[in-house]
C-alpha positions in Angstrom: 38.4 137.0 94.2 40.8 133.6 93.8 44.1 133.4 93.1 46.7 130.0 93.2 49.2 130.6 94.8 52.1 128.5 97.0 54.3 128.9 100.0 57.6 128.9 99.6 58.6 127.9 102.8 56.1 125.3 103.5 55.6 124.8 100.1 51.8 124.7 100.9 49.4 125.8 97.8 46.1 127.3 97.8 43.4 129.0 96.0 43.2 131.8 98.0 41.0 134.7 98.6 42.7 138.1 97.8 41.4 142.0 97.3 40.2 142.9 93.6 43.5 144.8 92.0 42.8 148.0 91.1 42.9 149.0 87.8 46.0 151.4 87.7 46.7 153.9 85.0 48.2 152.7 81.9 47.0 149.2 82.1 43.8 147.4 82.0 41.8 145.2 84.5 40.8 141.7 83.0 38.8 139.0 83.7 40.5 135.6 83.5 38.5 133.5 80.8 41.6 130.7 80.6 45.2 130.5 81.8 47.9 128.4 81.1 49.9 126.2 83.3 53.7 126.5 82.3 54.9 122.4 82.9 58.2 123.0 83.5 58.7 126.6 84.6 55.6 126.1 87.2 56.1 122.8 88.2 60.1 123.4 88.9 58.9 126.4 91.3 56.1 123.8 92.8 59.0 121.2 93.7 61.5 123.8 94.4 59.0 124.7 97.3 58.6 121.0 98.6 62.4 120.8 99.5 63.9 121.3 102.7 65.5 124.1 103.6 68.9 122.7 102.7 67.8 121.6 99.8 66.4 124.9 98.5 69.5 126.4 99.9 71.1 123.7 97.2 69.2 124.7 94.6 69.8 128.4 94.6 73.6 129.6 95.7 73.0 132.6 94.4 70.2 133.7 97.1 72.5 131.8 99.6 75.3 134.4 98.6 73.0 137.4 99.2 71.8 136.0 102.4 75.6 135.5 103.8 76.1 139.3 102.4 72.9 140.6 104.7 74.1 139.0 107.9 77.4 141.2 107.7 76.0 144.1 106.4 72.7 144.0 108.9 73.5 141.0 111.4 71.3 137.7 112.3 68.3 138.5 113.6 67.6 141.5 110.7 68.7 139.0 108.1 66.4 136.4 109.8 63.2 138.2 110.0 63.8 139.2 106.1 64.4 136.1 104.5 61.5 134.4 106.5 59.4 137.0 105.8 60.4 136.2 102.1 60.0 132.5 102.7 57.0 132.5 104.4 54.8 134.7 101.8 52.6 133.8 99.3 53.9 133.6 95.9 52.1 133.8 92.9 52.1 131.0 89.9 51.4 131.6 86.5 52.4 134.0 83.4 50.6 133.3 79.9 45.9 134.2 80.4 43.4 135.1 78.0 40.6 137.3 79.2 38.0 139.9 78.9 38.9 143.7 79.4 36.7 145.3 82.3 37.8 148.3 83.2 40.1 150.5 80.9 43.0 152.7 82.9 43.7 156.4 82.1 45.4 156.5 79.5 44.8 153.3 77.1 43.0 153.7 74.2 43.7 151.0 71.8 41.2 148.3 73.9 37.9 149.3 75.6 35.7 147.0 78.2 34.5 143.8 76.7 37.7 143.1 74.2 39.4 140.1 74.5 43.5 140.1 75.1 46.3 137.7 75.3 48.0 138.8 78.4 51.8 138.1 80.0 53.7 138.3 83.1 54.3 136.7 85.8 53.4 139.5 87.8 50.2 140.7 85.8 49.1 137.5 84.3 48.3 135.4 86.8 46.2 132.3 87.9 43.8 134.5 89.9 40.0 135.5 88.7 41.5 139.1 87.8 44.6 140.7 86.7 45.8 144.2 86.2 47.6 144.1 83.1 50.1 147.0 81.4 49.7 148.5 78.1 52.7 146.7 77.2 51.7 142.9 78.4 48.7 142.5 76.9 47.5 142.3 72.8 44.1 142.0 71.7 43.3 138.6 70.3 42.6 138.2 66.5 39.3 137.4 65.3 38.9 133.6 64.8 41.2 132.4 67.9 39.4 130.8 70.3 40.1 132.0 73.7 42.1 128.7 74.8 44.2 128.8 72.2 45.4 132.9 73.0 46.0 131.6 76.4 49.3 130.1 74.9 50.6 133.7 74.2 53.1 133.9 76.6 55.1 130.3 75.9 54.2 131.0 72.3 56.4 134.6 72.5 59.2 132.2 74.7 59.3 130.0 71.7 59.1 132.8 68.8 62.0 134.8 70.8 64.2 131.7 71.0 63.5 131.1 67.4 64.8 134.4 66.5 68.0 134.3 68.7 68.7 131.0 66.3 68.5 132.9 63.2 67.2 130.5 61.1 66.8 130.8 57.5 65.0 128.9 54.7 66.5 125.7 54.0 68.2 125.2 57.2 68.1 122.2 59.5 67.5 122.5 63.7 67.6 120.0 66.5 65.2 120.7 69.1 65.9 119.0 72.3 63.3 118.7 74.6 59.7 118.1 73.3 58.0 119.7 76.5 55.5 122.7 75.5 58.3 125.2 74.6 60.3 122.7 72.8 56.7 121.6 70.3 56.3 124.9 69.7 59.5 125.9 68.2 59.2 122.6 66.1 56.3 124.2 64.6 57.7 127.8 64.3 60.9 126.4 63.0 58.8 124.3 60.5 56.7 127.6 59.4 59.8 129.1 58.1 60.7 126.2 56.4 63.6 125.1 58.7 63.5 121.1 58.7 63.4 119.9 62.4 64.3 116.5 64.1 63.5 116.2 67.5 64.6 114.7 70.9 62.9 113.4 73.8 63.1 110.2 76.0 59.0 110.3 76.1 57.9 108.2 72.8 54.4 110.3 73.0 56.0 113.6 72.9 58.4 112.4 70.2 55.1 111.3 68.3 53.3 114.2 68.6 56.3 116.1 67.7 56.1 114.1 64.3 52.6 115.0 63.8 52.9 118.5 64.1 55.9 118.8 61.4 59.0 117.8 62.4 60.8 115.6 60.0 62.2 112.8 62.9 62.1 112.3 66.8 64.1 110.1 69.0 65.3 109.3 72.6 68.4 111.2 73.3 70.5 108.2 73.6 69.6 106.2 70.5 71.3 105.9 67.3 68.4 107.0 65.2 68.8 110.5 65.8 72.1 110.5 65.1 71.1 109.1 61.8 68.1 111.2 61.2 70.7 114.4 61.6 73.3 112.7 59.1 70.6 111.5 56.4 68.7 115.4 56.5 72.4 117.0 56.2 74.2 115.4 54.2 76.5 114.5 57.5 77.4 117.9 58.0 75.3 118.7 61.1 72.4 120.9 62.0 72.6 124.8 62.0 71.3 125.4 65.0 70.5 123.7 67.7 67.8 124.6 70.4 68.1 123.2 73.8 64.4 123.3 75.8 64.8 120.8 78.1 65.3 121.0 81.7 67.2 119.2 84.8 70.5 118.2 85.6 71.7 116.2 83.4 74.9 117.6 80.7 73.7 115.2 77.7 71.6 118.0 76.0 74.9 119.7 75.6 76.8 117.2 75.0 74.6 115.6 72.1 74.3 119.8 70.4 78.2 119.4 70.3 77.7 115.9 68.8 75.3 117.2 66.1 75.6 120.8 65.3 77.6 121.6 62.5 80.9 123.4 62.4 80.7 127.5 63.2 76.5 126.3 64.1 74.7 127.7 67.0 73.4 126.5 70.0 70.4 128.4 72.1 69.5 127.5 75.5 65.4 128.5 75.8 65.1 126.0 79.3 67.0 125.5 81.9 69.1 122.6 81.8 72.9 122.5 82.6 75.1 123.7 80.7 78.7 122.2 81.8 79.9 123.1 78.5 82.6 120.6 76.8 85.2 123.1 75.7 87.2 120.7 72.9 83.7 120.1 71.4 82.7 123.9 71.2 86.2 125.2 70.6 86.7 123.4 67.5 83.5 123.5 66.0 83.1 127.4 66.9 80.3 126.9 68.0 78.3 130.0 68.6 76.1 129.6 72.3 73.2 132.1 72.7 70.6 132.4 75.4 67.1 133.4 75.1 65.9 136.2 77.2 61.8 135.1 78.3 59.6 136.7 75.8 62.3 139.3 74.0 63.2 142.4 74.0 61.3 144.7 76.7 61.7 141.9 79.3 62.7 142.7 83.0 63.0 146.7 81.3 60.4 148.5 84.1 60.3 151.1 81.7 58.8 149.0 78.8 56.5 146.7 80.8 55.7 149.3 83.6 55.7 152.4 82.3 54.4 151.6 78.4 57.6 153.3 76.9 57.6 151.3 73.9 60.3 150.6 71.8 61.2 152.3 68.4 60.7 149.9 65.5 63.7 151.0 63.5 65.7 150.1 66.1 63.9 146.9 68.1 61.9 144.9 65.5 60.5 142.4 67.8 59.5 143.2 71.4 57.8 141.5 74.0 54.3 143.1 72.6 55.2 142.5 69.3 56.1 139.3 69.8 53.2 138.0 71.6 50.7 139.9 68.3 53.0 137.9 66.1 52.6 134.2 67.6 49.1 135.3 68.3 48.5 136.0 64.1 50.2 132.5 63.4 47.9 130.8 65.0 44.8 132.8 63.1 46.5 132.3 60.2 46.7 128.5 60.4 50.6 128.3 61.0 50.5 127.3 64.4 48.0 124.4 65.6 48.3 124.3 69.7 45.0 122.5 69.9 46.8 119.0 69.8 49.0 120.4 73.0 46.0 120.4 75.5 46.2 117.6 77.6 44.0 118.7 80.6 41.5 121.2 80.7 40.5 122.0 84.7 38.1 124.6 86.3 39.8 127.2 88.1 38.5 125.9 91.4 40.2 122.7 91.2 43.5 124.0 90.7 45.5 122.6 93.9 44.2 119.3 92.6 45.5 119.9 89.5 48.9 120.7 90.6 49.2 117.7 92.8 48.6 115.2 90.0 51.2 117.0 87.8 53.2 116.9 90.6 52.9 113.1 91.2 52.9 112.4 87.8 48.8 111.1 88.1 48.2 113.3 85.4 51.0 113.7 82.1 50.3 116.6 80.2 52.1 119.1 77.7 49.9 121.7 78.2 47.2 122.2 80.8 44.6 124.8 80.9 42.4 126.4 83.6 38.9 127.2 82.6 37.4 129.8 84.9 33.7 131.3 84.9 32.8 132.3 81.6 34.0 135.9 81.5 31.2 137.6 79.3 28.7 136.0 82.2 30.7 137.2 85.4 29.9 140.4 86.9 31.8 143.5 86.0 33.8 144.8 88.7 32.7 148.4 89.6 34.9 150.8 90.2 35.3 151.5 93.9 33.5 154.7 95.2 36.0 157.7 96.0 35.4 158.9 99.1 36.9 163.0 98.8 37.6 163.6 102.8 36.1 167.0 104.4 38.7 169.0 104.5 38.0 172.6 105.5 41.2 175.1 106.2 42.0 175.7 110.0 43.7 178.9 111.5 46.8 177.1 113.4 47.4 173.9 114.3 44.6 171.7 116.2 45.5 169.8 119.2 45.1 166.1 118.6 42.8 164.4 120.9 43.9 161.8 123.6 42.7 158.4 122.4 40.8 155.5 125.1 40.9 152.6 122.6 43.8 151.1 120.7 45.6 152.9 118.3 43.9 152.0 114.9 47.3 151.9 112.1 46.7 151.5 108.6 49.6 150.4 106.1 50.1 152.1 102.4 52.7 149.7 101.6 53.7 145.8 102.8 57.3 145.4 101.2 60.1 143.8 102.9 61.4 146.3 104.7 57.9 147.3 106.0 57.8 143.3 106.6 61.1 142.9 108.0 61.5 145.8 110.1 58.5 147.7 111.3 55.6 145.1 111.3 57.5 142.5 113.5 57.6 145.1 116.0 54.1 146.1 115.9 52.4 143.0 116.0 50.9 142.2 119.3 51.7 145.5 120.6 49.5 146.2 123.5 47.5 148.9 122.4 47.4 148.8 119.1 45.2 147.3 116.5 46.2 146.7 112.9 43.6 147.4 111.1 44.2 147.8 107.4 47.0 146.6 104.8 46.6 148.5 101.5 48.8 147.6 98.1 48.5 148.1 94.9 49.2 144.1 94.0 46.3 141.8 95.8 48.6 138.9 96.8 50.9 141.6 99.1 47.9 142.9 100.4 46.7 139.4 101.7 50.1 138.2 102.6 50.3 141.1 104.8 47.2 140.2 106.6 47.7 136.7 107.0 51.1 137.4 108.7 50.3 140.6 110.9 46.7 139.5 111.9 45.3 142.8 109.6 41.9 143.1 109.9 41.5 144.0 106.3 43.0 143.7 103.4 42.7 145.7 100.2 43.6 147.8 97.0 41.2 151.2 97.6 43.3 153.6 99.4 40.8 155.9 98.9 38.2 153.7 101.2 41.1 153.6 103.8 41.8 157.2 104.0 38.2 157.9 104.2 38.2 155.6 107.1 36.9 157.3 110.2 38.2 154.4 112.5 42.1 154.8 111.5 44.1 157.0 113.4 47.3 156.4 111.5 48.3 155.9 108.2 51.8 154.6 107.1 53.2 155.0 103.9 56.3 152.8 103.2 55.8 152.9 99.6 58.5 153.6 96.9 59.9 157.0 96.7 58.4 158.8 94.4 54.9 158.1 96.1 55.8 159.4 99.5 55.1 163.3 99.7 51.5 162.7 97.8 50.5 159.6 99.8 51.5 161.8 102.7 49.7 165.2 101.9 46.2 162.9 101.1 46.9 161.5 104.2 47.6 164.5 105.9 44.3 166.2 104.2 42.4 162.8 105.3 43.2 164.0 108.9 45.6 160.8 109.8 48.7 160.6 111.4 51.5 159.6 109.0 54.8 157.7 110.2 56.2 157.9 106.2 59.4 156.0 105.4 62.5 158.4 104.1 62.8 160.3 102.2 60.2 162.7 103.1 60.5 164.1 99.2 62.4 163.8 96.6 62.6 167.3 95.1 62.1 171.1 96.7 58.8 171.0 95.4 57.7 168.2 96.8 58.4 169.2 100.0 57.2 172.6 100.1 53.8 170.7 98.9 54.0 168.8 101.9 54.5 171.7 104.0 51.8 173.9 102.1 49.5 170.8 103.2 50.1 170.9 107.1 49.3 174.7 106.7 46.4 174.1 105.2 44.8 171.3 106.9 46.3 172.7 110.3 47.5 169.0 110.3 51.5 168.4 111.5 51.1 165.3 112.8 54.2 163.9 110.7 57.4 161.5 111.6 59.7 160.4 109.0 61.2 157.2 109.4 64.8 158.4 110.6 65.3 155.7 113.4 68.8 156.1 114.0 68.4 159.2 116.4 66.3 156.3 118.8 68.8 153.5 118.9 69.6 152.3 122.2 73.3 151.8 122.0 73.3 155.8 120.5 70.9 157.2 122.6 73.4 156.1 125.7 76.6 157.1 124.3 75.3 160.5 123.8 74.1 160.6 127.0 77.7 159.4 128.9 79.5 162.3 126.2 77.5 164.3 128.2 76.3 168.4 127.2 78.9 170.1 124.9 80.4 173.3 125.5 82.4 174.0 121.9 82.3 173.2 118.0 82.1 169.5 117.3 83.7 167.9 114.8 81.8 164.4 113.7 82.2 162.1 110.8 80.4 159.7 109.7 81.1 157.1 107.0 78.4 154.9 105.0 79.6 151.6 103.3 76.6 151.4 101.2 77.9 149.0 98.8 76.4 148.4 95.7 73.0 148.3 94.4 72.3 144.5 92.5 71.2 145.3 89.1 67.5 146.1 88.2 66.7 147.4 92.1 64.3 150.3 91.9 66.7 152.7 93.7 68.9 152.5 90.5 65.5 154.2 88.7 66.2 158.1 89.5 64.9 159.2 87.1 61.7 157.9 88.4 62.7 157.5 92.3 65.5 159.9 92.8 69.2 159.8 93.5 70.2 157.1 95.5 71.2 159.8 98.3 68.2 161.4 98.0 66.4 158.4 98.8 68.6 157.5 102.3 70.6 160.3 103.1 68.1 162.0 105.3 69.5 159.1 107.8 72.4 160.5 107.9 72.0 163.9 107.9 69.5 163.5 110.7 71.9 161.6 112.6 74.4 164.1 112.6 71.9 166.6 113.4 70.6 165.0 116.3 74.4 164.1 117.8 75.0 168.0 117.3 71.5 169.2 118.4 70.9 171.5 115.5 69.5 171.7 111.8 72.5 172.4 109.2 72.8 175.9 107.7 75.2 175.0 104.6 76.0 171.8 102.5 79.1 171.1 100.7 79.6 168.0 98.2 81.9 166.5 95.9 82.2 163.3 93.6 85.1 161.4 92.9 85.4 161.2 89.2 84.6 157.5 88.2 82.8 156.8 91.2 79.2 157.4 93.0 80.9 157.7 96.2 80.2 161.1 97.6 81.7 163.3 100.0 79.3 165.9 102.0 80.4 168.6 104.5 77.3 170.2 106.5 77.5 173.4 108.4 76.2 174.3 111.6 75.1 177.4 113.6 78.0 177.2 116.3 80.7 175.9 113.9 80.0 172.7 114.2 80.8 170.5 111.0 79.8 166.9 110.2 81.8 165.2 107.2 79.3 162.3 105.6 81.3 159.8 103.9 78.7 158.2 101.6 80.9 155.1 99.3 79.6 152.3 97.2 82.9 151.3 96.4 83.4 149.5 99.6 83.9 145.9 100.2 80.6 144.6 101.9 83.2 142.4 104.9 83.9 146.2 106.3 81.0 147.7 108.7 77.8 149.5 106.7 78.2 152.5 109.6 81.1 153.6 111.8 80.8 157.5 113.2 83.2 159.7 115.0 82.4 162.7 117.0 84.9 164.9 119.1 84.7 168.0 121.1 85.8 169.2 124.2 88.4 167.0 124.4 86.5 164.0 124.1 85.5 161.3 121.5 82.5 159.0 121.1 82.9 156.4 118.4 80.1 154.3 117.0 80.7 150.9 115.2 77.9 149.8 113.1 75.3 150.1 115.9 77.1 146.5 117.5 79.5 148.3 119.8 80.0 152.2 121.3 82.4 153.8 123.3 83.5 157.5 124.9 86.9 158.7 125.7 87.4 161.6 127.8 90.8 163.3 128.2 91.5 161.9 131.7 92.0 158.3 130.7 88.3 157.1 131.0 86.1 155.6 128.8 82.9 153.7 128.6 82.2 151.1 125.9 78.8 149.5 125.3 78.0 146.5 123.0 75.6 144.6 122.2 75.3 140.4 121.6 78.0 139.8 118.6 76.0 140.4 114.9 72.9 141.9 116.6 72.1 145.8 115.5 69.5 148.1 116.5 69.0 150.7 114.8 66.0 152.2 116.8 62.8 150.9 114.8 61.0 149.6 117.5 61.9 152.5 120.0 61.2 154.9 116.8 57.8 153.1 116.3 57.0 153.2 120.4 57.5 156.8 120.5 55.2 157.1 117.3 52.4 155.2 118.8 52.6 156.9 122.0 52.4 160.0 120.6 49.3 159.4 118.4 47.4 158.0 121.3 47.9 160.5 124.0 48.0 163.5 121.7 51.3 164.5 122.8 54.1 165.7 120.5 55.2 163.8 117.7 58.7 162.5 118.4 61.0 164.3 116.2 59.7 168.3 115.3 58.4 169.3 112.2 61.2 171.9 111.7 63.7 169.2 112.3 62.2 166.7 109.6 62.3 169.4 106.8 65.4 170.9 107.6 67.2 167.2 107.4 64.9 167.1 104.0 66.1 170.2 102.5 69.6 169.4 103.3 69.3 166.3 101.6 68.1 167.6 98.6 70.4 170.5 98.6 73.4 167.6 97.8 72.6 167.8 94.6 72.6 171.3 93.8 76.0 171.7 95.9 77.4 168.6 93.3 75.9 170.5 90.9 77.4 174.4 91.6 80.9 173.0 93.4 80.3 175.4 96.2 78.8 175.8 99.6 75.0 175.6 99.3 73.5 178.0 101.8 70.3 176.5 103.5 67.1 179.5 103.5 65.2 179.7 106.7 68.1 177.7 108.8 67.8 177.7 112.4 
């Protein structure tokens, strides 16, 4: 299928060919029948993309910040590979379609295949042919509204929300500044609920139109009429609210709401325009400034647009869904006319030239639609064939054969870290053929492949497992998906490289385990790729063989997690140990050259820092500092170990050293803000192993011992005593 979409580095767009989405429980796949080009939001992100480097740095400090945060946390060339691997992806562009349901997902029941829906989302409604869309971002369209007109959903809900966040009341008077396609919409919403409107905008033809479609006046921004307009429909007391929906640099829009809001008023921002706030105006008026979250309440909540957990309606009147059913019924009803907003009408295909003239300003539009196939004429997508692998029980555990060709890899999973830090290392291997990138979103899926040189690119992981040409399978999904991707795998008869953690419960794992039994398939390694990091490896090979008990600490400077990442979901993906704390123990494990027999934790109170004690056969004990308090200028990883009089010390993977009792030491480093942490001698070892049948680089034992003790943090937090490890070696 075809999708628009743009380069952010390059700022290069296209209609490109992607894989069909599948259509995912608790969601619906639809056909795009007409989408809507957002004129400011897009076209910002369209000439954002065209700058230079410096100035997109310009434009956005706050990714600048995060960038100068990865270099010391991870170093240069980590911090390099990610944010060009961010830059120099394919993006999508759009977030308000109407379409035609074809394919209903488990669980949905209040639309079936052929209904049409206004959808949302700027991750499920997109310029593309098809869209899987959740329960939550999609509404089915009244009877009587033409299928252009739901297209407008999504900056119809933008428009409704902001109304709502200015409380306006019958009788009132609002100044809407900015006559773009947010800003005529809330003239017309405003003017539905009988709040009289005058408008602002330096174009004369919006101003007009603005007129026409209810508001009472319209001016430039910097004329007196407005002014006077304000004055004459107040009684010179000022407006009572004041919504700003215009964009760009400039400070008059809140300047002029200062001006012309009344005393104790309020003033919502819906755009993006700057808001260098005047503090005598706004101090002594009171004045009461409110921002406008996207389409309301719901918004940026995973749970709500994700997941379809819906929001009571005693407590949240007006969601995102309930929103979008709400603009949608206005315009049945007659109360909203976005007919006079079309501009431009184009056919999907000609969307780059479409962009381009907005762009250049060729073509000056409020609204602009695209007009694909007609969607009750396209053929319906069938639902790709399952392929169920033969999987017959095997007494033991078969020898893998030695391969002749390259070894044939197939992602589960193109994300940045599987972008940043295993692919870059794979790509151009000798021996090696990348043969299939599957994801559950089609643009990742053809990113991957344009940038890796995949040979294929899909959504059906079914059709990938059943492939009899891959030899390996890698899942560097999210967490919660890892032990079933890698049992299916597994059953499928692939070798699985699987990103930590193995599991995230006891259950999991002994699933996992219960599979290699009964497939007679172990050909497993977990992404712990500390153990095989160059600078490590050779400082535990100068410490030399120990004799006696070790003592060995290790301390983690996580730092903390930006609000809304995944790994703060566990209720969905775990603790946030549970999720990279197999690293660590493993580590430790490794350095002592045993599996733990008992874990110990304990929690500051106030805090998620964590401090974990593991046992070990000989006496050994490792102490795992685990903080998020930290500041993010100290190193991520330092580690200590002594025994027999001697000390190696680790600092974050950039330097190593060994002290023995007579005075000597030896201390490795490598180039200043460089780090290897082992993922290419990790994924070398994997490879290897898969082609000549030998062992797989880290034994099965080992990966589930580190696994259970992971898991068993939490029920040694939870009991405040020693947690004894069953089955420990």
């Amino acid at each position: 299928m075809k999708q628009v979409v743009q380069n952010y580095k390059s700022g290069e767009l296209a209609l490109l060919d992607v894989p069909v989405p599948g259509c995912k429980p608790g969601g619906v796949l639809v056909r795009s029948a007409f989408s809507l080009i957002s004129t400011g939001t897009e076209l910002m992100k369209v000439s954002e993309a065209g700058m230079s480097m410096l100035g997109k740095a310009r434009s956005r400090p706050d990714q600048v910040a995060k960038v100068v945060q990865s270099v010391a946390a991870n170093g240069v060339p980590a911090t390099y590979r990610k944010v060009m691997g961010k830059l120099d992806s394919y993006t999508p562009l759009g977030y308000s379609l109407c379409g035609v349901v074809e394919q209903v997902g488990a669980g949905i029941d209040d639309v079936k295949v052929g209904d049409l829906v206004a959808c949302a989302g700027n991750e499920h409604a997109l310029h593309a042919e098809l869209n899987w869309v959740p329960k939550n971002l999609y509404v089915p369209v009244p009877d009587g509204v033409a299928p252009r007109h739901a297209a407008f959903g999504t900056v119809g809900s933008i428009a409704l929300q902001g109304v709502r966040q200015g409380e306006s009341r019958l009788g009132e008077a609002a100044l809407v500044i900015g006559l773009g396609l947010i800003g005529q919409l809330v003239v017309q919403l405003l003017n539905a609920s009988g709040v009289r409107v005058v408008g602002v905008d330096p174009d004369p033809a919006r101003c007009e139109l603005a007129e026409r479609l209810g508001a009472a006046a319209c001016g430039d921004p910097g004329s007196a009429s407005v002014e006077s307009a304000v004055a004459e429909l107040t009684g010179g007391m000022g407006v009572d609210q004041v919504y700003l929906a215009a964009g760009g640099s400039s400070n008059q829009p809140v300047e002029l709401a200062a001006r012309l809001c009344r005393d104790r008023g309020r003033v919502i921002d819906i755009g993006k325009c700057r808001l260098d706030l005047p503090w005598n105006a706004y101090y002594e008026k009171e004045l009461d400034v409110r921002f406008s979250r996207s389409y309301g309440p719901g918004r940026y909540d995973p749970e709500y647009e994700l997941q379809g957990r819906d929001y009571p309606i005693g407590y949240v009147r007006w969601t995102e869904r309930r929103n979008l059913a709400c603009f949608l019924d206005l315009v049945a009803r007659g109360r909203v006319d976005v007919e006079p907003l079309v501009s431009h009408v184009a056919g999907f295909e000609d969307a780059v030239e479409t962009y381009r003239r907005l762009e250049e300003g060729e073509l000056k539009a409020v609204a602009v639609l695209f007009r694909y196939a007609s969607a009750h004429e396209a053929p319906v997508v069938e639902a790709p064939e399952v392929t169920v692998p033969d999987v017959r029980r095997r007494p033991g555990r078969s020898a893998p054969s030695r391969r002749s060709g390259p070894v044939r890899l197939a992602f589960v999973g193109a994300g940045n870290y599987a972008s940043s830090m295993l692919l870059p290392h794979l790509t151009g291997r000798d021996g090696v053929e990348l043969s299939t990138v599957v994801t559950t979103t089609a643009l990742s899926a053809a990113n991957a492949r344009r940038k890796f040189g995949f040979g294929r690119a899909t959504t059906d992981l079914d059709g990938v497992l059943g492939d009899p040409a891959v030899d390996a399978v890698f899942v560097v999904t999210r967490h919660s998906s890892h032990a079933e991707l890698t049992r299916r795998a597994l059953l499928a008869g692939k070798a699985v490289f699987v990103e930590k953690p193995l599991a995230l419960t006891e259950e999991e794992l002994a699933g996992v385990l219960a599979t290699v039994e009964e497939s007679g398939n172990d050909r497993i390694q977990v992404g712990f790729n500390r153990r095989f990091a160059p600078l490590l490896r050779e400082a535990r090979e100068r410490f030399g063989v120990r004799t006696g008990p070790a003592s060995l600490r290790y301390l983690v400077n996580a730092g903390r997690l930006d609000h809304g990442s995944w790994y703060l979901r566990q209720d969905t993906e775990g603790s946030r140990f549970a999720g990279e704390g197999g690293h660590f123990v493993d580590t430790a494990s490794w350095l002592l050259d045993a599996d733990p027999v008992s874990v110990y934790a304990a929690a500051p109170a106030g805090n998620e820092d964590l401090q974990i004690v593991l046992g070990y056969p000989d006496g050994s004990t490792a102490t795992i500092s685990y903080v998020t308090s930290g500041p993010s200028t100290f190193p991520k990883e330092t580690l200590d170990l002594v025994a027999d009089g001697k000390v190696l010390r680790l600092d974050d993977f950039t330097r190593a050293a060994v002290y023995d009792g007579r005075r000597r030491q030896w201390v490795g480093s490598r180039l200043p803000k460089t780090r290897d942490k082992g993922q290419n001698a990790e994924l070398a070892a994997f490879v290897k192993a898969v082609r000549t049948g030998g062992p797989m680089p880290v034994p099965l034992e080992s990966l589930a011992a580190t696994t259970t003790a992971t898991l068993a943090v939490r029920t040694a937090l939870a009991s405040g005593v020693p947690v004894t490890l069953a089955g420990a070696r």
